[in-house]
C-alpha positions as CSV (number, residue, x, y, z in Angstrom):
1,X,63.7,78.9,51.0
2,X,65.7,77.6,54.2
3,X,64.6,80.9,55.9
4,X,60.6,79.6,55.2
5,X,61.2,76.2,56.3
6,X,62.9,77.7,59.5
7,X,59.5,79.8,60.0
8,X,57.2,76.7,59.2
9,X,59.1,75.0,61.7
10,X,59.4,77.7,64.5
11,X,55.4,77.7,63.7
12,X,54.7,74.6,64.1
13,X,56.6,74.0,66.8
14,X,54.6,76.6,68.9
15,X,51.4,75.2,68.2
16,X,52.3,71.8,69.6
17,X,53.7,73.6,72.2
18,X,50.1,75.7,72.9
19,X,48.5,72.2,72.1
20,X,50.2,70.7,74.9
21,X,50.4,73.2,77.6
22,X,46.3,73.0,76.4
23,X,46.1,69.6,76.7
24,X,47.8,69.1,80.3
25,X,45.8,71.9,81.9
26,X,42.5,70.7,80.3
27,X,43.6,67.4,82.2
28,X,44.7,69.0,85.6
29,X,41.2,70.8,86.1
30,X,39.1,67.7,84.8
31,X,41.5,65.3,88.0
32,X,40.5,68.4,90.4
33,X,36.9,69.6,89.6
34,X,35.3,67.1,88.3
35,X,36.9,64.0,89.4
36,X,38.3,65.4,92.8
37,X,41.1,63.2,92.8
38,X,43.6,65.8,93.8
39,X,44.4,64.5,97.1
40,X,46.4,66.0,100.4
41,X,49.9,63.5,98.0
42,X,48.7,64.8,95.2
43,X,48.5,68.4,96.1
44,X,52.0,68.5,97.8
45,X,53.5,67.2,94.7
46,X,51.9,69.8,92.9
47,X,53.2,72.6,95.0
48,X,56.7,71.0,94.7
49,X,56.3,70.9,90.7
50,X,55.4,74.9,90.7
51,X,58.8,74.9,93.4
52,X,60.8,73.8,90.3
53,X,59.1,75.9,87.9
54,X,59.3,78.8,89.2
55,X,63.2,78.0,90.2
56,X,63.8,77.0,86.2
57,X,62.1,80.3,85.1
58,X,64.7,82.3,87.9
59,X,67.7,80.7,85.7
60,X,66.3,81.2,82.8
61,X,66.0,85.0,83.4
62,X,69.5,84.7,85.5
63,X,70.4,84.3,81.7
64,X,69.6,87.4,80.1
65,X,70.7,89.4,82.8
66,X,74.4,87.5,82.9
67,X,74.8,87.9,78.9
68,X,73.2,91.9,79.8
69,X,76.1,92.5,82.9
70,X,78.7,90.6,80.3
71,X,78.2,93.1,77.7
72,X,77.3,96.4,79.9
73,X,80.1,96.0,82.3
74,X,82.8,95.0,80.3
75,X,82.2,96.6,77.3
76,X,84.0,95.3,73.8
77,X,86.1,97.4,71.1
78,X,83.5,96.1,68.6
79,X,80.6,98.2,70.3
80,X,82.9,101.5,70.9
81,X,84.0,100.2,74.4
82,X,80.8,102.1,75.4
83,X,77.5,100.9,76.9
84,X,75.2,101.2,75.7
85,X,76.5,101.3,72.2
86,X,76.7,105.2,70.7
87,X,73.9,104.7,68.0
88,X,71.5,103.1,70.5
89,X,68.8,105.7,72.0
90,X,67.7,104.2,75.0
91,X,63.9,104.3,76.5
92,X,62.9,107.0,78.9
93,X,62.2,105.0,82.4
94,X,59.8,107.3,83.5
95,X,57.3,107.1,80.5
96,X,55.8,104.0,79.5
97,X,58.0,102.0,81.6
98,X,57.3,103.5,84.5
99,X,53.6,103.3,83.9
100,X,53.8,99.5,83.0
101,X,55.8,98.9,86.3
102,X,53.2,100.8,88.8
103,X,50.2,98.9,86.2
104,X,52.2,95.0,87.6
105,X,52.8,96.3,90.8
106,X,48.8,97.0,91.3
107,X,48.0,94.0,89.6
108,X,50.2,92.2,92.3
109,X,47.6,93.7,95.1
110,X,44.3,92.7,93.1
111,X,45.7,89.0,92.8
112,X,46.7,88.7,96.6
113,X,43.1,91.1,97.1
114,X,41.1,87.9,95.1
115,X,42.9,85.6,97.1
116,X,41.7,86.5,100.5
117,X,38.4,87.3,99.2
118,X,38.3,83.8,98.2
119,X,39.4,82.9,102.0
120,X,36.6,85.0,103.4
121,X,33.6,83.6,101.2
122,X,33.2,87.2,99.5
123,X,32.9,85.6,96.2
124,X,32.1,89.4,94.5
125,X,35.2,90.8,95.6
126,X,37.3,87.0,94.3
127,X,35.7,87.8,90.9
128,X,36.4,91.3,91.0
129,X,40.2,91.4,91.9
130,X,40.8,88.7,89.5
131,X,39.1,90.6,86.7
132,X,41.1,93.5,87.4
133,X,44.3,91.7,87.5
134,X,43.4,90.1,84.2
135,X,42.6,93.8,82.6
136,X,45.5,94.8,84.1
137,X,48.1,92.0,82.7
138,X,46.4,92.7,79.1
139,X,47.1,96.6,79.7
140,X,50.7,95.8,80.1
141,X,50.7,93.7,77.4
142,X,49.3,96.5,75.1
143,X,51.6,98.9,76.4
144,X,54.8,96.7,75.4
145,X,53.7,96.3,72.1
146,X,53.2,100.5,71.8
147,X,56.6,100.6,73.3
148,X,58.1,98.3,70.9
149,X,56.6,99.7,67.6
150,X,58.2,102.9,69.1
151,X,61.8,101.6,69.6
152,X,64.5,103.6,67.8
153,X,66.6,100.3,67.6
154,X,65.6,96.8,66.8
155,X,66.6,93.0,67.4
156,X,69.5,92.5,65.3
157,X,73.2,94.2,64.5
158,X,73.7,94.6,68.2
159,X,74.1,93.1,71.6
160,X,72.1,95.8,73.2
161,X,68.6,95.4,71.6
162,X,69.4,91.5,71.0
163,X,69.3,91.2,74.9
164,X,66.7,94.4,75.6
165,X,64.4,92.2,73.6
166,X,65.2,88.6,74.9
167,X,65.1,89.6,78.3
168,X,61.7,92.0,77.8
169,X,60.1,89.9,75.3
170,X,60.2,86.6,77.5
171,X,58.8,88.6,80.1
172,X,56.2,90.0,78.3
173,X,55.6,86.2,77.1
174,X,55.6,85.6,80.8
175,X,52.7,88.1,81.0
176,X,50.4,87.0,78.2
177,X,50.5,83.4,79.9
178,X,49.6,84.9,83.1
179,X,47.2,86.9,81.9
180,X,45.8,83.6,80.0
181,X,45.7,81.3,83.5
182,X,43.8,84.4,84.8
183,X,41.3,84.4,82.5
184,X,40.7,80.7,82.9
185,X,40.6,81.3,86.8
186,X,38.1,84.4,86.3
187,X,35.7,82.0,84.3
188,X,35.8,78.7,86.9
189,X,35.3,81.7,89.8
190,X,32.5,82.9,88.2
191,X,31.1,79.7,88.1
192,X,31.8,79.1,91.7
193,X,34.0,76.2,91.1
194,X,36.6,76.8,93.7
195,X,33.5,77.3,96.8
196,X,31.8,74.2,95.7
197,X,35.3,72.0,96.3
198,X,36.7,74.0,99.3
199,X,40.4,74.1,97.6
200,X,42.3,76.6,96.3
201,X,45.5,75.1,94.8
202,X,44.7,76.5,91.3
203,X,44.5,80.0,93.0
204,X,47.4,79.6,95.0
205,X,49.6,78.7,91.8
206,X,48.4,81.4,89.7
207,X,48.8,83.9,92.5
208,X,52.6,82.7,92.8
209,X,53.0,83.1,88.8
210,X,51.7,86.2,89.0
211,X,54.3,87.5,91.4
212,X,56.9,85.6,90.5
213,X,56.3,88.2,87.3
214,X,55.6,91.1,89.1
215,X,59.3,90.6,91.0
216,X,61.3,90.0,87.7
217,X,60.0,93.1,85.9
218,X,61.5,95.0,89.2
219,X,64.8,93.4,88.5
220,X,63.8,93.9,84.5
221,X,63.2,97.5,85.1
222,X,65.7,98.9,87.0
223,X,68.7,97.5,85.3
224,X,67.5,97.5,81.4
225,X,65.3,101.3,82.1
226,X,67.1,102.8,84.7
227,X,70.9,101.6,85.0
């Protein structure tokens, strides 16, 4: 019974969590398209606000890589003073790991690709490179999942896969929003939103998601797959 009212909760919790996050960007595009009241202020305080962001989401993965370095370097007599623990068959990093690291990596290149296509008025090849880096987000995302179902070890009854899956769940969360603002991007670009106004702050932000991503899976990989 408790463990159904912690579900409900967790449940509901997310959607006004989704309902909000909706709610504030449904807002943000009506001030800048249709109203145009993002001004030179406004627009500085918004590029300050992503600043933050992006430095909250650094800590926050500063985190799971702490509690990860805690428990690989200085292994406890609880998990056999080894790490990773003896029952615990790690991934191989040059399978699907590998593959989902070259797949960010490339979608890093078609983001930057849409942004300077964007720049140059070829409105074909800003469509194009941001439908590309939306396929490609959604590929990584499938990927992940295949990868988990596969996992010869699981969330709980040990430190390793507790933090394996903290650390490359919230990433792949990380992803899925991406790939989300992307898709939103994708649709006002088709639409030629961002050539009738002349600005590109939505662009510029989603760009700098997008890599911020791109860098932390680097980090993600080589110390969870590799090391």
């Amino acid at each position: 019974y408790l463990h159904s009212e912690v579900s409900w909760g967790m449940y509901l919790g997310f959607a006004l969590l989704f309902y909000g996050v909706y709610m504030w960007f449904r807002d943000v595009i009506i001030e800048s398209v249709d109203h145009n009241h993002h001004t030179p202020v406004v627009k500085i305080h918004l590029r300050y606000g992503m600043t933050l962001f992006i430095a909250s989401e650094v800590m926050f993965f500063v985190a799971w890589f702490w509690a990860y370095f805690n428990a690989s370097l200085f292994p406890s007599d609880l998990i056999g003073s080894v790490w990773p623990p003896k029952d615990i068959v790690t991934f191989d990093p040059w399978d699907i790991p590998l593959i989902n690291t070259l797949i960010l990596l490339l979608s890093g290149t078609t983001v930057t690709w849409a942004h300077h296509a964007l720049e140059e008025g070829d409105r074909e090849s800003f469509v194009q490179g941001l439908a590309m880096t939306v396929v490609l987000g959604f590929s990584f995302s499938l990927l992940q999942i295949y990868e988990y179902h596969h996992a010869s070890f699981d969330f709980s009854g040990n430190i390793y896969g507790a933090v394996f899956y903290m650390a490359t769940g919230f990433h792949g969360f990380h992803v899925f929003s991406g790939v989300v603002i992307n898709v939103v991007v994708t649709i006002m670009a088709y639409k030629g939103v961002f050539e009738k106004r002349g600005h590109y702050e939505m662009i510029e932000k989603a760009g700098l998601y997008w890599h911020f991503v791109d860098l932390v899976w680097v980090f993600v990989f080589t110390f969870f797959y590799l090391i």
